[in-house]
C-alpha positions as CSV (number, residue, x, y, z in Angstrom):
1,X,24.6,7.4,-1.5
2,X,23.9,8.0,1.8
3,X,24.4,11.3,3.4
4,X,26.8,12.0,6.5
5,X,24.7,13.3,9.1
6,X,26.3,15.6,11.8
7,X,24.4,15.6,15.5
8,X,23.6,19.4,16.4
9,X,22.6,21.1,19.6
10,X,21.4,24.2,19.1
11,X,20.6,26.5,22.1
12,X,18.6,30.0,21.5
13,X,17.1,32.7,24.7
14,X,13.6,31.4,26.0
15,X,12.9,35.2,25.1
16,X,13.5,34.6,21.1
17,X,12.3,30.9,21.2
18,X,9.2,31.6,18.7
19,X,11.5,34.0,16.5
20,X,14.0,31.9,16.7
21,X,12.0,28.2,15.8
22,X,10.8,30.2,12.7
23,X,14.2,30.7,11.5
24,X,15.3,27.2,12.2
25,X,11.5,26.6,10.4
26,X,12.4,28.5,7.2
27,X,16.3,27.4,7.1
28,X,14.6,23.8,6.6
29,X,18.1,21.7,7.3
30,X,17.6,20.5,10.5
31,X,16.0,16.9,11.2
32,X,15.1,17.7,15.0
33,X,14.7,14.9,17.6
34,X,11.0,13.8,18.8
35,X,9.6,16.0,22.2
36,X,6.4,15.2,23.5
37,X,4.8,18.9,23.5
38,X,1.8,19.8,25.6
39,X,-0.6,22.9,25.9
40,X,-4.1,24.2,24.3
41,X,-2.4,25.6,21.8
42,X,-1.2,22.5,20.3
43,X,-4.3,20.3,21.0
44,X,-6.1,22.8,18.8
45,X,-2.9,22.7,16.0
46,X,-3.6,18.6,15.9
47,X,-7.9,18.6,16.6
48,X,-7.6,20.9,13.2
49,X,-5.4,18.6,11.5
50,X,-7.2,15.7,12.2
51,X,-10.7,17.5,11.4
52,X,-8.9,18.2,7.9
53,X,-8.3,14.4,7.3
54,X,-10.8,13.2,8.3
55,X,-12.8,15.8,5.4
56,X,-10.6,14.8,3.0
57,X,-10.8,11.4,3.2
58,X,-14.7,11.8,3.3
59,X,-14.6,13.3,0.1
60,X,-11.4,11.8,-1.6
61,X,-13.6,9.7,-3.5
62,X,-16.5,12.0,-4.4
63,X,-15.9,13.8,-8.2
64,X,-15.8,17.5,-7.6
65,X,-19.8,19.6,-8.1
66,X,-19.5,23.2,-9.1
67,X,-20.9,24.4,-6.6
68,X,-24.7,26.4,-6.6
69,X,-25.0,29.8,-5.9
70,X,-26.7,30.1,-2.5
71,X,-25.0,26.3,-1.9
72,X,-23.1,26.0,1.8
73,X,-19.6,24.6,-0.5
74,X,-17.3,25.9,-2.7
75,X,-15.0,28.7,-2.0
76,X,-15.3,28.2,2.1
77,X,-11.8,28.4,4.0
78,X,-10.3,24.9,4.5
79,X,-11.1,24.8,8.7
80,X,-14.9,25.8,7.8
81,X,-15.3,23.6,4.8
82,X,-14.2,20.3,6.8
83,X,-16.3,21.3,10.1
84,X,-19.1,21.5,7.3
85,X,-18.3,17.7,6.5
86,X,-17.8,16.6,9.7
87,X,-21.8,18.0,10.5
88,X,-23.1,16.6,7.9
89,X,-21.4,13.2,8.9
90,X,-23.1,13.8,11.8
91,X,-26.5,14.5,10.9
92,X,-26.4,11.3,8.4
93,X,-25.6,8.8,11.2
94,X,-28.5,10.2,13.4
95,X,-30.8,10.2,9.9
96,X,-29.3,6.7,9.1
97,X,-30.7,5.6,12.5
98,X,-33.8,7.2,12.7
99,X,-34.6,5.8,9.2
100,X,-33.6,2.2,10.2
101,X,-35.6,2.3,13.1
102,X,-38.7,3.3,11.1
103,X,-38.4,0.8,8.4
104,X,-37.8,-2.1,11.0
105,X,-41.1,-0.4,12.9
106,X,-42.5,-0.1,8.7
107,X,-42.3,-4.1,8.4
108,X,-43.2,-5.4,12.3
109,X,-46.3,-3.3,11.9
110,X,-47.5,-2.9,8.4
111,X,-50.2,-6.0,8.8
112,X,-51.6,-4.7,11.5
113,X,-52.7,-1.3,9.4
114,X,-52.6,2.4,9.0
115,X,-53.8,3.5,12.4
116,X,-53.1,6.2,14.7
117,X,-52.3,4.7,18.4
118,X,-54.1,7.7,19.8
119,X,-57.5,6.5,18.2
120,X,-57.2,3.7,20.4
121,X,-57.3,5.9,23.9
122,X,-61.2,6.0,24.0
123,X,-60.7,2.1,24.6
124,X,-59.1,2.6,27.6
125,X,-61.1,5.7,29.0
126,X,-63.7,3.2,28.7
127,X,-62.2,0.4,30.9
128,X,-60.8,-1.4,28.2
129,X,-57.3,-2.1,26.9
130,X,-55.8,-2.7,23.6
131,X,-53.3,-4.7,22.3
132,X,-51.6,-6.2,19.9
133,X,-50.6,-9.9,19.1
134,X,-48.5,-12.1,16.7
135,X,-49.2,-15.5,16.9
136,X,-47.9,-19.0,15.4
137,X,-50.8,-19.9,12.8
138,X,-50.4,-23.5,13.5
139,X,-52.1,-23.1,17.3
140,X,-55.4,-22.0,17.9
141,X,-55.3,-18.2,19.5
142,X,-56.7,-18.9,22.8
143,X,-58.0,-15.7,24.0
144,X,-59.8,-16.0,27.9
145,X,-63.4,-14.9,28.4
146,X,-64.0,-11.1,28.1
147,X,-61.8,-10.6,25.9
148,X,-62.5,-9.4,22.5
149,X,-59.6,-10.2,19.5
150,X,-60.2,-9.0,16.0
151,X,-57.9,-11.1,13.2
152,X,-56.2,-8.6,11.0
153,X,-54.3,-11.0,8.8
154,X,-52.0,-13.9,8.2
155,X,-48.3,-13.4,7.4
156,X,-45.4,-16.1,6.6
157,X,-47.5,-18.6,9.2
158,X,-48.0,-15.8,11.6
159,X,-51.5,-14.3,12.4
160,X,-52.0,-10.9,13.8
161,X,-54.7,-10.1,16.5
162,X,-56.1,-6.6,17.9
163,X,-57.2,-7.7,21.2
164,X,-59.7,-5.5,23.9
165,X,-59.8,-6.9,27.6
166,X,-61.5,-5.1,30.8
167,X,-58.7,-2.9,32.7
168,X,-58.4,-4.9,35.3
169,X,-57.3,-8.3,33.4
170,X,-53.4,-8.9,34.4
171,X,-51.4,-9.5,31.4
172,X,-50.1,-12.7,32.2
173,X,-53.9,-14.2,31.3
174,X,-53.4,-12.8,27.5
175,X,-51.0,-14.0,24.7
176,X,-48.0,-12.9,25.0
177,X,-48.7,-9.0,22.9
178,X,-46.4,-6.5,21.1
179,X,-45.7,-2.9,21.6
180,X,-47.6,-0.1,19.8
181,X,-45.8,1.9,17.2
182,X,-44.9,5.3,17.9
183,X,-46.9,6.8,15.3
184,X,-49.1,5.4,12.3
185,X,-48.2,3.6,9.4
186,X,-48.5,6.4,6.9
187,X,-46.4,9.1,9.1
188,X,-43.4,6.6,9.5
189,X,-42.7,5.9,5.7
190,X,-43.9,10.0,4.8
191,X,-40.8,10.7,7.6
192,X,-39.1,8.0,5.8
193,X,-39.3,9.7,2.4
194,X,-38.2,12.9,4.1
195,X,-35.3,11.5,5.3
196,X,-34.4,9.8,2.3
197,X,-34.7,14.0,0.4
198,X,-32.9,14.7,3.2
199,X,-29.8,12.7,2.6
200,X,-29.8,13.0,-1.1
201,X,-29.5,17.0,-0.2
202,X,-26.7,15.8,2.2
203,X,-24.6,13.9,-1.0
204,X,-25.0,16.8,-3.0
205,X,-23.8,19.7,-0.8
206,X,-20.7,17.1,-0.3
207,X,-20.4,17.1,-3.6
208,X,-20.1,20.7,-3.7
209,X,-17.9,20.6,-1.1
210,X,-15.8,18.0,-3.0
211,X,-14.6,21.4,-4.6
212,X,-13.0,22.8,-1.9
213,X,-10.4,19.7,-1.8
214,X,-7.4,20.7,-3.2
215,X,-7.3,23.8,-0.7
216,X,-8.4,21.5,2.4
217,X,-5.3,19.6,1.1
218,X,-3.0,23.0,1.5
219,X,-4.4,23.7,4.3
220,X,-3.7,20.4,5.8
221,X,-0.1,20.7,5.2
222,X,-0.7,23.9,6.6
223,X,-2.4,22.4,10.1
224,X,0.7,19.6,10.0
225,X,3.2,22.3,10.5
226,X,1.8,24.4,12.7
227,X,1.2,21.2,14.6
228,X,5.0,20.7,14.4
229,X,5.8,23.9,15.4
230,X,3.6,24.1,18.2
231,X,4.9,20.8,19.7
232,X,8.7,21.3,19.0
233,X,8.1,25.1,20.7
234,X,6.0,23.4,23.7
235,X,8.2,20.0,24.1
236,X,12.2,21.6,23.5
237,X,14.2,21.6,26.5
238,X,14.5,24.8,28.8
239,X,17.6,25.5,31.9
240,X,16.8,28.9,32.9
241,X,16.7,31.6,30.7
242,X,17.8,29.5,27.7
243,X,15.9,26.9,25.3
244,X,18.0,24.1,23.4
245,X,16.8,21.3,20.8
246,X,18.9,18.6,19.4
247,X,18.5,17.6,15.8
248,X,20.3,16.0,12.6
249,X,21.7,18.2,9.8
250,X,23.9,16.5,6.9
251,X,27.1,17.5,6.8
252,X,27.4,19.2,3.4
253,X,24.5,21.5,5.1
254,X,26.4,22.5,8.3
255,X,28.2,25.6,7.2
256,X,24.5,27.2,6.8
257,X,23.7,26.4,9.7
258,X,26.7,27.7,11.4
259,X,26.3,31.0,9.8
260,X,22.7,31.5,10.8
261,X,23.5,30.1,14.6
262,X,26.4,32.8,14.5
263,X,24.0,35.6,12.7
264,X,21.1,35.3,15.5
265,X,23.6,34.3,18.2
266,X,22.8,31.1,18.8
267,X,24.8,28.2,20.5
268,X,25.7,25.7,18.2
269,X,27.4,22.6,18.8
270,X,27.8,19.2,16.3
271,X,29.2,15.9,16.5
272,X,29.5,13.1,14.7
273,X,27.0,10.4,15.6
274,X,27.7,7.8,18.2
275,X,27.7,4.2,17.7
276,X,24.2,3.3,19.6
277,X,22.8,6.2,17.9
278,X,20.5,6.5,14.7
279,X,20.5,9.3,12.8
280,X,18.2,9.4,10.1
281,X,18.9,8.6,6.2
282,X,19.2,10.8,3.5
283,X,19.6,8.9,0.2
284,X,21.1,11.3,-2.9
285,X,21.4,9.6,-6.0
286,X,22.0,11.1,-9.6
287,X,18.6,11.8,-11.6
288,X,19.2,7.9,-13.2
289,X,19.4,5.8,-10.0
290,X,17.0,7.6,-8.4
291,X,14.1,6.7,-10.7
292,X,13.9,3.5,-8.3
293,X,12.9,5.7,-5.8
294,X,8.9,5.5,-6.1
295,X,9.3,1.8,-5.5
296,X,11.1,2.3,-2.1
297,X,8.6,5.3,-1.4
298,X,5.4,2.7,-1.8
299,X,7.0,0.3,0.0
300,X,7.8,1.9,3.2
301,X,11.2,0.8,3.3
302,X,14.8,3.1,4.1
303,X,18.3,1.6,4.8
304,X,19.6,2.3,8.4
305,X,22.1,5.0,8.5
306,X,25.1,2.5,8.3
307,X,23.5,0.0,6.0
308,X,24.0,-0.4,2.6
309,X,22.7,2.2,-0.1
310,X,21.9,0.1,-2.8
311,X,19.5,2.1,-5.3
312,X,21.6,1.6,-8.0
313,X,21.7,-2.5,-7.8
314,X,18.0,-2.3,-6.7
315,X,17.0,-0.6,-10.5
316,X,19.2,-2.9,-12.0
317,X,17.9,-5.9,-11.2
318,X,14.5,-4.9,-10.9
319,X,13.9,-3.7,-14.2
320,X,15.6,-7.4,-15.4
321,X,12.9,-9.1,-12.8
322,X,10.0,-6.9,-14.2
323,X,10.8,-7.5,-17.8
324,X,10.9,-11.2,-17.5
325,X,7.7,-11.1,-15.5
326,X,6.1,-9.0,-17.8
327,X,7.5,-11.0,-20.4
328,X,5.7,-9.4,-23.8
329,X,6.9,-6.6,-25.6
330,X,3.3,-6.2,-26.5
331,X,2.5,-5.6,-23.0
332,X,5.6,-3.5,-22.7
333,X,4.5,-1.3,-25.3
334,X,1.0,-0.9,-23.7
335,X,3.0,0.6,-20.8
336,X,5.4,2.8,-22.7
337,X,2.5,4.1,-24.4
338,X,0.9,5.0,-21.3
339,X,4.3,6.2,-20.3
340,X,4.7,8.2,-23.1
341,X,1.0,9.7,-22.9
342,X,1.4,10.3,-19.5
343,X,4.8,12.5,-19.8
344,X,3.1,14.5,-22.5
345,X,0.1,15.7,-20.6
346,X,2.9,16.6,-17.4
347,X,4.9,18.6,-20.4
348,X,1.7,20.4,-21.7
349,X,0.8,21.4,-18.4
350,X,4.2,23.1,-18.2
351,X,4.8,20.8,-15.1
352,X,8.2,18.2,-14.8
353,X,7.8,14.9,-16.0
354,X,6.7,12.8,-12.7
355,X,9.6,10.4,-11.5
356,X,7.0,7.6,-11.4
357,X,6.5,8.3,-15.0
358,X,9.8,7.8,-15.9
359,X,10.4,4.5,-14.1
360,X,7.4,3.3,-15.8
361,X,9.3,4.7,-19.0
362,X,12.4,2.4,-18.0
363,X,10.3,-0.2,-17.0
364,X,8.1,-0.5,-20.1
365,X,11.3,-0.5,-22.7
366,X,13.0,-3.0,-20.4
367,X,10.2,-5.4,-21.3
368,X,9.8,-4.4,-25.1
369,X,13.4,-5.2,-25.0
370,X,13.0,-8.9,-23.4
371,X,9.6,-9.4,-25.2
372,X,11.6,-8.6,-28.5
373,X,14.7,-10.9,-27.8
374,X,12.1,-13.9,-26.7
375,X,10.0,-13.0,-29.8
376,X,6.9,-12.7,-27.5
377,X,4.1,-10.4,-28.5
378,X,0.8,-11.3,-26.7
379,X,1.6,-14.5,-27.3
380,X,1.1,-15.0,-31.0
381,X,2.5,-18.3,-32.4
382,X,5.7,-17.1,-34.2
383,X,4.6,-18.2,-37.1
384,X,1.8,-15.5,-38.0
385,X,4.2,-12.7,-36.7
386,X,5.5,-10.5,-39.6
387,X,9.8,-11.4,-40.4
388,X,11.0,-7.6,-39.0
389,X,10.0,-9.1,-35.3
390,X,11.7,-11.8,-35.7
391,X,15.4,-10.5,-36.3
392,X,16.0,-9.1,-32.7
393,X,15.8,-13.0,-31.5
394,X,18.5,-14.4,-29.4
395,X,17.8,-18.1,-30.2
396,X,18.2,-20.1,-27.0
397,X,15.7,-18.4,-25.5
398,X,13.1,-17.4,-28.1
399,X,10.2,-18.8,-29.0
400,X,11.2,-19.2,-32.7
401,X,12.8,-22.3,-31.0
402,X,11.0,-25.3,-31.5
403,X,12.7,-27.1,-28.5
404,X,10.3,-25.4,-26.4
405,X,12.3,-27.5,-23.3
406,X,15.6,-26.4,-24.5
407,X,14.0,-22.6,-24.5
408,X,12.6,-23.6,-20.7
409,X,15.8,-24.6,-19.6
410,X,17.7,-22.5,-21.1
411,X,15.2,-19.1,-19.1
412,X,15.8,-21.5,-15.7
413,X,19.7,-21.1,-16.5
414,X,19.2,-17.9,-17.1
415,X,17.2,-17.4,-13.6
416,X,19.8,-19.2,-11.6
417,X,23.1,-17.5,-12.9
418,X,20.9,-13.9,-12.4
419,X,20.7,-15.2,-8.4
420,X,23.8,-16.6,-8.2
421,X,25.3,-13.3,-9.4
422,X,23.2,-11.3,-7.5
423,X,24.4,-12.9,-4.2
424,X,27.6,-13.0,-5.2
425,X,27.5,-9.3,-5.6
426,X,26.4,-9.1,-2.1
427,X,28.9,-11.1,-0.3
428,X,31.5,-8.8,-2.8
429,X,30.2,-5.8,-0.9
430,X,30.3,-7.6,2.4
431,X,34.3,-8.7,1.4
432,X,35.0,-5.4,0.8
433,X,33.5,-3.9,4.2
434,X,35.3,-6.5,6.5
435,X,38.3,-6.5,4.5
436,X,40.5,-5.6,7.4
437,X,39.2,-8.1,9.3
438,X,39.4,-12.0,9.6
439,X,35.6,-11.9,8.7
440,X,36.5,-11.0,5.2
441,X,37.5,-14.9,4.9
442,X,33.7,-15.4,5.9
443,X,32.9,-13.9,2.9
444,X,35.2,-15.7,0.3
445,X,33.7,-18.8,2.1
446,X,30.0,-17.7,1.1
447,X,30.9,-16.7,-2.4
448,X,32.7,-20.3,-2.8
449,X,29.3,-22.2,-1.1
450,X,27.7,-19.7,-4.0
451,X,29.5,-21.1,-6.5
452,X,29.5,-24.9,-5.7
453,X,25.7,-24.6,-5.0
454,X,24.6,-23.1,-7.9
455,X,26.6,-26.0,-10.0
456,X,24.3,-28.3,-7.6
457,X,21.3,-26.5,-8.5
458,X,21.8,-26.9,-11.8
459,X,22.4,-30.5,-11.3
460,X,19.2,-31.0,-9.6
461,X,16.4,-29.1,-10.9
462,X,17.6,-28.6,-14.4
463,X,19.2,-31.5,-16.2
464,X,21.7,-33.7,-14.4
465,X,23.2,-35.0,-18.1
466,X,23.2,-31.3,-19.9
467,X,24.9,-30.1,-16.4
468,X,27.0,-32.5,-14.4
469,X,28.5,-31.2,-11.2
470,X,32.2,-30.5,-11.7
471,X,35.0,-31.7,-9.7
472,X,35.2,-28.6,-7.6
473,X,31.7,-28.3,-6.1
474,X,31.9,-30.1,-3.9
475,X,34.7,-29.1,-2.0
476,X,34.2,-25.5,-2.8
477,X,31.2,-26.0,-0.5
478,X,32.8,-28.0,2.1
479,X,35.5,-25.4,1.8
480,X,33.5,-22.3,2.0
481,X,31.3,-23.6,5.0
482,X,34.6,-24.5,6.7
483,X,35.9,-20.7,6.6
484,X,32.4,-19.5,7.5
485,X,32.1,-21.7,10.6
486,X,35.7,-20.9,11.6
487,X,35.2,-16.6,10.9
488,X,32.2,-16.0,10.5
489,X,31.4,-15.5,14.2
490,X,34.8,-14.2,14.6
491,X,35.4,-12.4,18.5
492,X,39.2,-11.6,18.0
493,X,40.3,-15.0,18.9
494,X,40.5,-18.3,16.7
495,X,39.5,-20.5,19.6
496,X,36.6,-18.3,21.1
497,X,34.9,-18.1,17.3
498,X,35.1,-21.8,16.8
499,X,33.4,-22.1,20.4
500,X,30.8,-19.8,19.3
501,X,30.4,-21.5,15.6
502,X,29.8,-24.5,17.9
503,X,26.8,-23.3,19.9
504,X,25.2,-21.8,16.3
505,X,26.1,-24.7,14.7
506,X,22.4,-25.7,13.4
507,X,22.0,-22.2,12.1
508,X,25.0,-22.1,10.6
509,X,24.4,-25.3,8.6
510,X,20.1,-24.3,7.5
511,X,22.5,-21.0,6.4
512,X,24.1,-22.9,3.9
513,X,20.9,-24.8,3.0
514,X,19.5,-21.5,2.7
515,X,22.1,-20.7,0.3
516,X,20.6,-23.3,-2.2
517,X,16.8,-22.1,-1.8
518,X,17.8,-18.3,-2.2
519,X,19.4,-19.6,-5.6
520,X,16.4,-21.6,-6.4
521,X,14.0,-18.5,-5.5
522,X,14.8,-17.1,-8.8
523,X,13.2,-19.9,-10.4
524,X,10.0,-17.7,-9.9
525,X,10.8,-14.8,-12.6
526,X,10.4,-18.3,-15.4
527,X,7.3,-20.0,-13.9
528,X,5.2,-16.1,-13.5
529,X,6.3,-15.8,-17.1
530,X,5.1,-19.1,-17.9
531,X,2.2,-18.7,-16.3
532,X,1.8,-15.2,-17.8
533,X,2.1,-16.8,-21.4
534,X,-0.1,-19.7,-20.5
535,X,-3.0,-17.3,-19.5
536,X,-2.5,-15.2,-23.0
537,X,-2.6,-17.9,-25.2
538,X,-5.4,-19.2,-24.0
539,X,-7.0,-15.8,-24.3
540,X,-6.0,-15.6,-28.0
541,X,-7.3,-19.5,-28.8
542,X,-10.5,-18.3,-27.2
543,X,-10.6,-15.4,-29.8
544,X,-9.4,-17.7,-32.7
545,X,-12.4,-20.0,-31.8
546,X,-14.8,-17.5,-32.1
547,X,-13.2,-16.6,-35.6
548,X,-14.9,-20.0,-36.9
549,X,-18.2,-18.6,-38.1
550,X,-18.9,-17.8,-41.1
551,X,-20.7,-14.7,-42.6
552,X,-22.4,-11.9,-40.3
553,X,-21.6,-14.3,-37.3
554,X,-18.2,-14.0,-38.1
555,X,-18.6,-10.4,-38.7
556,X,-20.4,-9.5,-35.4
557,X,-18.3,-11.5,-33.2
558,X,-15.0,-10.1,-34.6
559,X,-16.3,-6.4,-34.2
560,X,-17.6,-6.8,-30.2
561,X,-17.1,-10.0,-28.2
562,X,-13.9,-10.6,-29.8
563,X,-12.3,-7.3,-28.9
564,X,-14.2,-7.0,-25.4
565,X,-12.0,-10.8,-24.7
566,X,-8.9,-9.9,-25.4
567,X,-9.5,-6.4,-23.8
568,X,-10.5,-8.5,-20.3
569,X,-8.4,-11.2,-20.5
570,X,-4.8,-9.3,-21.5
571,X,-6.2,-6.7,-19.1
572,X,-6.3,-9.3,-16.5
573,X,-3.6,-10.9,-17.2
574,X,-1.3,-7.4,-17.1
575,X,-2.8,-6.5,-13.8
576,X,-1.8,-10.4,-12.4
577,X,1.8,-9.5,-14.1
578,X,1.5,-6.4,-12.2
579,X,0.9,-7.7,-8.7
580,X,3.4,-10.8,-9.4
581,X,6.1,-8.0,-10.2
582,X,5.0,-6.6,-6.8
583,X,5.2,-9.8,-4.8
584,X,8.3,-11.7,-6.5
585,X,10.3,-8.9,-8.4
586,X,10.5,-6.6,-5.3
587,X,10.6,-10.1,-3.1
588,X,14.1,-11.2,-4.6
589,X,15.9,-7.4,-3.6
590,X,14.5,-6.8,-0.2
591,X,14.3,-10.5,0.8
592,X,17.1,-13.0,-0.7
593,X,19.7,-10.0,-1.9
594,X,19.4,-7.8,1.4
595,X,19.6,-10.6,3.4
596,X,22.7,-12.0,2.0
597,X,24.0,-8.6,2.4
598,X,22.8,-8.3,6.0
599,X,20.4,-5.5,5.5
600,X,17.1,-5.2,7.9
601,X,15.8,-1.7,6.1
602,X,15.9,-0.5,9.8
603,X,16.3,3.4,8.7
604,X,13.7,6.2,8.8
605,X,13.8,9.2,6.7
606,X,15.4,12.5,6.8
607,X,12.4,15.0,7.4
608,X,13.7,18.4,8.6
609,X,11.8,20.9,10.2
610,X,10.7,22.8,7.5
611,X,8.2,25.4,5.8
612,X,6.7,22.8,3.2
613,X,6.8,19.0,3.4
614,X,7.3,18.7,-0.5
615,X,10.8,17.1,-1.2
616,X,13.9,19.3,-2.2
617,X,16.5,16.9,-1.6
């Protein structure tokens, strides 16, 4: 459910502002309104956090050294530790540079020799200047009279000249010539192979400081609420000797705040929230429904405050969707095992199972469960699967059918009564909001285009024999777009909706058509199985094949490349179930059922100013 929120203004003396945020701070109820703070103070709060993130981001990826004795890592505070990071970032773009400027100066010079360009200054105290030249090989170097050129080599049709010419010679009379290195041959790579010890030094020492993680971590969430802090003290509003903030507190939490504004003599005023404004949304479910709540949390998404809470349906349907994408209860075991490992290394740690852990739990059975009624383990013919996994078959739709169409059919009925029920359930929710008011007849006329549609979808994609359309189809979808055009733009007056159904006409009518591809949508949770069972078969005919030889052959095959296949290609083929589940499963709640229920996820979450970020609610 979601929680009723209560609009607060608190007001506190300017004098008792810092004693009196830290209160606030470690009461941890209130959700306060955004201020734009100012002042050094708080520039240095956020320059530390975002010298902590960017450390830890550095070294997320690096596995933790032990660090050295002596070694600059390892036991340094959090704000030290990620300037350490942050100079060493440094000092590896300037030695990145350096050492990319001397192996491009490495290969443009390399034919011409090791030499030192200060050997060549006796040239010039004698009158004479040197150069150098790269020239096609295909033309003859034409060098003017006076001018002595030395050929040092030929490379990839280019020849390269040392050329000595009187002083006075312009330039213009020479080949066109190219710059002198900086220093000779063999000092440029030597400063390359010092730069190269250089930066392996560099990795380790990050390394070490990989160590230091966890508490740069702390002490991040550490530099966040100070931040906070710091910007609600700087940016709350001030009249005179007084300081007031506005904020959000749920209701079943505003009798502690009351007593701790009337125990440090605080103003205190609440209201109920007004129509244009948004509070934020705090979602409470029982410990079962809110296993769905690591989906919504990777996803980003929050109801509005007045929308829908729909946790409960979500879980539901999405453990179906995953099941029948997954579609193997060999798979599904895989998982629970994991599952199952992974809330036995949480217990032995003395730590709570994870809530991601269960859902994976929940998840995983779900598809034992469908993998066991469809008689689908990896994909193994039927046939060579022992009699005990064979009993929990519900024949229509197992593959110990051997009308594999009837069994395709059958999964494509069973995809289109799971949408059409799923809609229906949302326009049920929507009758029951606007059932005081005409637009509740808009809703009885989209549950009765529902119905007549999904008959016509039936009709259509499935079998127009096995399903004829029954007599009241059609005019349950003539009927239902009637009351939605007449109510479902309803303004208080019959006439005045009608004139408004009129100018939305066109959307009104691709609504209904809409109502027909939602309901064909589902179609997707049987063709990602399909394709899901198409890619494991073919994995385990590949493996059979192999199984041909005879003697050692067979023997070798069936202890490595046999078992490295099917480890690849059901690995594979798990992580494309995976990302299908991702992109369909979660695509058919937040897309085709919230939209039917008129839901836009418009909320943002209830985050109250508070001593620690982790979640108690």
């Amino acid at each position: 459910m979601i929680v009723p929120m209560k609009k607060c203004l608190i007001a506190m003396l300017e004098t008792e502002k810092d004693e009196g945020l830290a209160a606030l701070r470690r009461l941890g109820l209130v959700h306060t309104e955004e201020v734009a703070g100012a002042g050094a103070v708080l520039e240095g709060a956020k320059a530390e956090r975002e010298s902590l993130e960017r450390a830890i981001s550095a070294l997320s990826t690096r596995k933790p050294r032990k660090a050295a004795k002596g070694d600059a890592s390892g036991g340094l505070d959090p704000v030290t530790a990620a300037k350490r990071v942050a100079d060493l970032a440094s000092e590896e773009r300037s030695l990145a540079e350096r050492m990319a400027f001397l192996r491009k100066e490495c290969d443009r010079v390399a034919v011409f020799g090791d030499f030192s360009p200060e050997d060549l200054g006796s040239f010039e105290a004698s009158g004479r200047k040197a150069r150098l030249h790269a020239l096609p090989a295909t033309a003859p170097a034409d060098f003017p009279e006076g001018v002595d050129a030395i050929r040092l080599g030929t490379h990839k049709k280019t020849e390269y000249f040392i050329s000595f010419s009187p002083e006075s010679m312009l330039p213009e009379k020479l080949p066109e010539s190219v710059a002198f290195p900086e220093m000779r041959l063999g000092e440029m790579r030597r400063e390359i192979a010092s730069i190269e010890e250089r930066l392996k030094l560099m990795n380790a020492e990050r390394d070490g400081l990989a160590a230091d993680l966890n508490a740069m971590e702390r002490g991040l969430e550490g530099a966040k609420q100070r931040e906070r802090f710091e910007n609600l003290k700087s940016g709350i509003g001030s009249d005179g000797p007084l300081s007031y903030l506005t904020g959000w507190i749920p209701v079943p939490d505003l009798p502690a705040l009351t007593a701790e504004a009337s125990r440090r003599c605080w103003a205190l005023v609440d209201e109920d929230p007004a129509d244009d404004e948004m509070p934020p949304t705090k979602v409470k479910n029982n410990p079962v429904v809110g296993l769905i709540q690591p989906i919504f949390d990777f996803l980003g998404t929050m109801p509005g405050y007045r929308e829908y809470e729909i946790s409960a349906l979500f879980l539901i349907f999405f453990s179906i969707f995953f099941a029948m994408i997954f579609g193997d209860a060999g798979y599904g075991g895989i998982l629970l095992f994991v599952g199952i490992v992974a809330a036995i290394v949480s217990k032995a740690k003395r730590k709570k199972v994870p809530i991601a852990v269960k859902l994976l739990l929940f998840l995983s059975s779900m598809t034992v469960a469908w993998g066991a009624i469809t008689v689908s383990w990896f994909s193994i013919d039927p046939r060579y699967l022992p009699h005990f996994l064979k009993l929990t078959a519900i024949y229509p739709i197992a593959n110990t059918n051997p009308d594999s169409k009837a069994v395709g059919d059958n999964v494509k009925l069973l995809c289109f009564v799971l949408g059409a029920f799923q809609l229906s359930v949302a326009h049920i929710k929507n009758l029951i909001r606007d059932f005081k008011s005409p637009k509740m007849l808009a809703q009885i006329g989209s549950l009765l285009e529902v119905v007549g549609l999904f008959w016509l979808v039936l009709y259509l994609v499935i079998s127009p024999e096995h399903y004829p359309l029954p007599n009241y189809s059609v005019p349950c979808i003539a009927v239902g777009f009637a009351l939605v055009f007449v109510f479902g733009n309803w303004t208080g007056k019959l006439f005045g909706s009608i004139l408004e159904s009129l100018k939305n006409i066109i959307s009104i009518f691709l609504g209904t058509v809409s109502f027909m591809a939602d309901i064909i949508s589902y179609i997707r949770l049987w063709a990602v199985g399909l394709a899901g069972v198409a890619i494991s078969q073919t994995v385990n005919n590949m493996g059979g094949g192999m199984l041909g030889g005879s003697g050692w052959l067979r023997i070798l095959l069936a202890c490595t490349a046999i078992p490295l296949l099917f480890l690849i290609g059901h690995g594979l083929n798990m992580t494309m179930s995976t990302l299908s589940v991702v992109v369909h499963g979660v695509r058919l709640n937040l897309l085709e059922f919230s939209g039917h229920l008129g839901m836009e996820w418009s909320g943002y979450k209830y985050d109250p100013f508070r001593e620690s970020a982790e979640d108690g609610d």
